[in-house]
C-alpha positions as CSV (number, residue, x, y, z in Angstrom):
1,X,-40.2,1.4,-7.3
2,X,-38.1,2.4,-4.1
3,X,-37.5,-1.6,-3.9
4,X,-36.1,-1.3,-7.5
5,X,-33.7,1.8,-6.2
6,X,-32.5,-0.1,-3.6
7,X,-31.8,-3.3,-4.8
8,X,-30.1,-1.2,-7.8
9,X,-28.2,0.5,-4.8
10,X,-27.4,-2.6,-3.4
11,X,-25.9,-4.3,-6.7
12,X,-23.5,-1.8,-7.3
13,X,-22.4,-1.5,-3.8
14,X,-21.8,-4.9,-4.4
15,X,-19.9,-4.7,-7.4
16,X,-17.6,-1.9,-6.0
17,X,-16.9,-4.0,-3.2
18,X,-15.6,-7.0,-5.2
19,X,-14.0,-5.2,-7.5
20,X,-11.9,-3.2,-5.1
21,X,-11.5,-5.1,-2.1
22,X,-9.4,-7.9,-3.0
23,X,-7.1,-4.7,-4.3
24,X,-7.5,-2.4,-1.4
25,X,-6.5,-6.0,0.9
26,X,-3.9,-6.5,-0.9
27,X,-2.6,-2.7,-0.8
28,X,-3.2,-3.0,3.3
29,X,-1.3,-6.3,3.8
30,X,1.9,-4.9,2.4
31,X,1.4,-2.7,6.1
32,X,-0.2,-4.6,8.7
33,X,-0.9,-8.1,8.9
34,X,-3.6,-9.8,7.4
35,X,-6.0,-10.2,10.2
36,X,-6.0,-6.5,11.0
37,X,-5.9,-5.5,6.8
38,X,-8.8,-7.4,6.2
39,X,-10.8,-5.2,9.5
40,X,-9.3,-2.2,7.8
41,X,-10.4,-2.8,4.4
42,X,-14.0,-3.4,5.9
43,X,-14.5,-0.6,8.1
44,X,-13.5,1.6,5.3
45,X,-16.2,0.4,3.2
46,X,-18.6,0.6,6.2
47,X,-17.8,4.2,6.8
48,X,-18.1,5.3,3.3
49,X,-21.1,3.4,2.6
50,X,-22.8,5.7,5.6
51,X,-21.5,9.4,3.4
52,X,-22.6,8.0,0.7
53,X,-19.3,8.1,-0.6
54,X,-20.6,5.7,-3.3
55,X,-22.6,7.7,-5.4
56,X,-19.4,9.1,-7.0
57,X,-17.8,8.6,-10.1
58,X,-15.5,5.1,-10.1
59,X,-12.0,7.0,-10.6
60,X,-12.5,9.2,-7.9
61,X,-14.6,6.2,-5.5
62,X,-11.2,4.6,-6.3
63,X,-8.7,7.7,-4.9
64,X,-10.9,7.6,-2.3
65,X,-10.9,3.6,-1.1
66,X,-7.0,4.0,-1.5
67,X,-6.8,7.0,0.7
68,X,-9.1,5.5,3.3
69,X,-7.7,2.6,3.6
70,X,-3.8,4.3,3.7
71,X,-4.9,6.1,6.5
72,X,-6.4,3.5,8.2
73,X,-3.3,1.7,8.3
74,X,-1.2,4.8,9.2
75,X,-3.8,5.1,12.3
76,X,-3.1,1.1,13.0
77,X,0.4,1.3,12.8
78,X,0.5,4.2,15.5
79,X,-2.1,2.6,17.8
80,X,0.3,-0.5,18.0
81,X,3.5,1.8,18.2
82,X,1.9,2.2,21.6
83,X,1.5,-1.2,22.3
84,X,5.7,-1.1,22.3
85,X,6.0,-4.9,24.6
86,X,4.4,-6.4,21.1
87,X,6.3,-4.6,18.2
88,X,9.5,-3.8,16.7
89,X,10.0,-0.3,16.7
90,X,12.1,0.2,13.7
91,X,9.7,-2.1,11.4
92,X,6.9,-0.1,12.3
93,X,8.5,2.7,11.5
94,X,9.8,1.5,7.9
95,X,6.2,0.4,7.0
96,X,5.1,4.5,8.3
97,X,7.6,5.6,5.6
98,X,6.5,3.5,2.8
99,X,3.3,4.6,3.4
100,X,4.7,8.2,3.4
101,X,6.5,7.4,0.1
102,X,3.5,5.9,-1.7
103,X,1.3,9.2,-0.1
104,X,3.9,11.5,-1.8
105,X,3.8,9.3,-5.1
106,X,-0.2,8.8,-5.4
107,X,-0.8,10.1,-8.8
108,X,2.7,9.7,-10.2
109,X,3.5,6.0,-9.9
110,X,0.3,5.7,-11.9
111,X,1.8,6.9,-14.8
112,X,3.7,4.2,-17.4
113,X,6.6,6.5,-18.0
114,X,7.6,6.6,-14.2
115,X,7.0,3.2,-13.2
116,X,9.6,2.5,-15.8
117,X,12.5,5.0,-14.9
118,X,11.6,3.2,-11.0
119,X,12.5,0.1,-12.6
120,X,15.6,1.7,-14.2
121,X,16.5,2.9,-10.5
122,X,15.8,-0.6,-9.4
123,X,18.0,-1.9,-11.6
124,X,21.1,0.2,-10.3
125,X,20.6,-1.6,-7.0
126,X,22.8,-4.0,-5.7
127,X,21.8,-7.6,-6.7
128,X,20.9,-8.6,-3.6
129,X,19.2,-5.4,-3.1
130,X,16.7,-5.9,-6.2
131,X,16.1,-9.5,-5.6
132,X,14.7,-8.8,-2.3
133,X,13.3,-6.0,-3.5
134,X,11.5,-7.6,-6.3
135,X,10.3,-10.3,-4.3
136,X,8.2,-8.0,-1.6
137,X,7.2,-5.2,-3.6
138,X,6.3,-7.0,-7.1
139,X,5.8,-10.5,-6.3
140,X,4.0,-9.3,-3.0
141,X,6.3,-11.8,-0.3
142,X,6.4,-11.3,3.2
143,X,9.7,-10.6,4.8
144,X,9.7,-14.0,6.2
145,X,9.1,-15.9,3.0
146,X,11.5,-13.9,1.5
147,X,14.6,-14.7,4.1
148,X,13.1,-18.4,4.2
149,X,13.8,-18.9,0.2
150,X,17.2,-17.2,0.0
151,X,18.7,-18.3,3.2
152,X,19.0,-15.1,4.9
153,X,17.4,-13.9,8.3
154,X,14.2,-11.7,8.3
155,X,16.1,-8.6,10.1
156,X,18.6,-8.9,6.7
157,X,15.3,-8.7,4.5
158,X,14.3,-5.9,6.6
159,X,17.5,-4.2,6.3
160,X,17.7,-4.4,2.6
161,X,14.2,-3.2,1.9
162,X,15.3,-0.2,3.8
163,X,18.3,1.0,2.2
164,X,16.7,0.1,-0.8
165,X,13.8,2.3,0.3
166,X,16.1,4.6,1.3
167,X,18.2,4.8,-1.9
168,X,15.5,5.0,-4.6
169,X,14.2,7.9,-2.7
170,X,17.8,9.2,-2.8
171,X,17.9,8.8,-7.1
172,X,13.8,9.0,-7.7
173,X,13.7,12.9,-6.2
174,X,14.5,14.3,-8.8
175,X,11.6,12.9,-11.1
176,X,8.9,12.4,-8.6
177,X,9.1,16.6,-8.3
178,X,8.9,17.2,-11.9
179,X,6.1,15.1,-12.3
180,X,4.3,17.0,-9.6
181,X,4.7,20.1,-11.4
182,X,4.1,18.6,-14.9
């Protein structure tokens, strides 16, 4: 009978982790590389699977792999801040304040009705703006793949994802706070 427990156990630990890893690696690649997202993404289950962090109900396992792995990444991103000979200082620092924004936005980007006034916002971009935009954030493109199929250099890419960044938090203000309140 404990086998039968166990192997139970051991099957849906299973299925959680192929459901929402190839999400959660996804989610931690937009933030560090690949190499150290896939670590992340690991760990995370490792250290949940020992409090049992399982046993919860799906919606909230989910909040909870999202969370974890966020702040694993925040805590990678600072680690190699220190490293400073290897990393660009003001990259590292965009990809802290996405992760900021998305923190801030958990619950509401969730919603259908505010994923579409985003895209309205994206829309009032400049063209440029919302092709690069597009590109990283919905088609999932690195910054380098990005400046390789439009011609441009990387710290151009870079630049535009951050005014971007910078402007949509300018215009989306206003409705990320009511929906906090709502």
């Amino acid at each position: 009978m404990r086998d039968t427990v166990v192997q139970t156990e051991k099957s849906y630990c299973q299925h959680i982790y192929l459901t929402y890893a190839p999400m959660l690696l996804h989610f931690a690649e937009k933030f560090v590389s690949p190499f150290f997202a896939e670590d992340i993404v690991h760990d995370v289950f490792l250290k949940l699977w020992d409090k049992q962090v399982f046993r919860l109900p799906e919606e909230e396992l989910k909040r909870i792999l999202y969370v974890a792995v966020r702040n694993a990444c925040l805590d990678n991103l600072r680690r190699m801040d220190l490293e400073q000979d290897f990393i660009d200082r003001r990259t590292i620092q965009l990809k802290i304040d996405e992760l900021d924004f998305f923190e801030a936005a958990d619950e509401q980007i969730m919603r259908k009705d505010l994923i579409d006034q985003l895209m309205k916002k994206i829309a009032e971009l400049p063209e440029r703006s919302q092709e690069v935009f597009r590109m990283s954030y919905l088609e999932g493109m690195k910054a380098a793949e990005i400046a390789d199929q439009l011609g441009i250099s990387t710290r151009t890419v870079e630049n535009l994802l951050y005014r971007s960044l910078l402007q949509l938090r300018k215009s989306c203000k206003d409705f990320v706070f009511l929906i906090l309140f709502l």
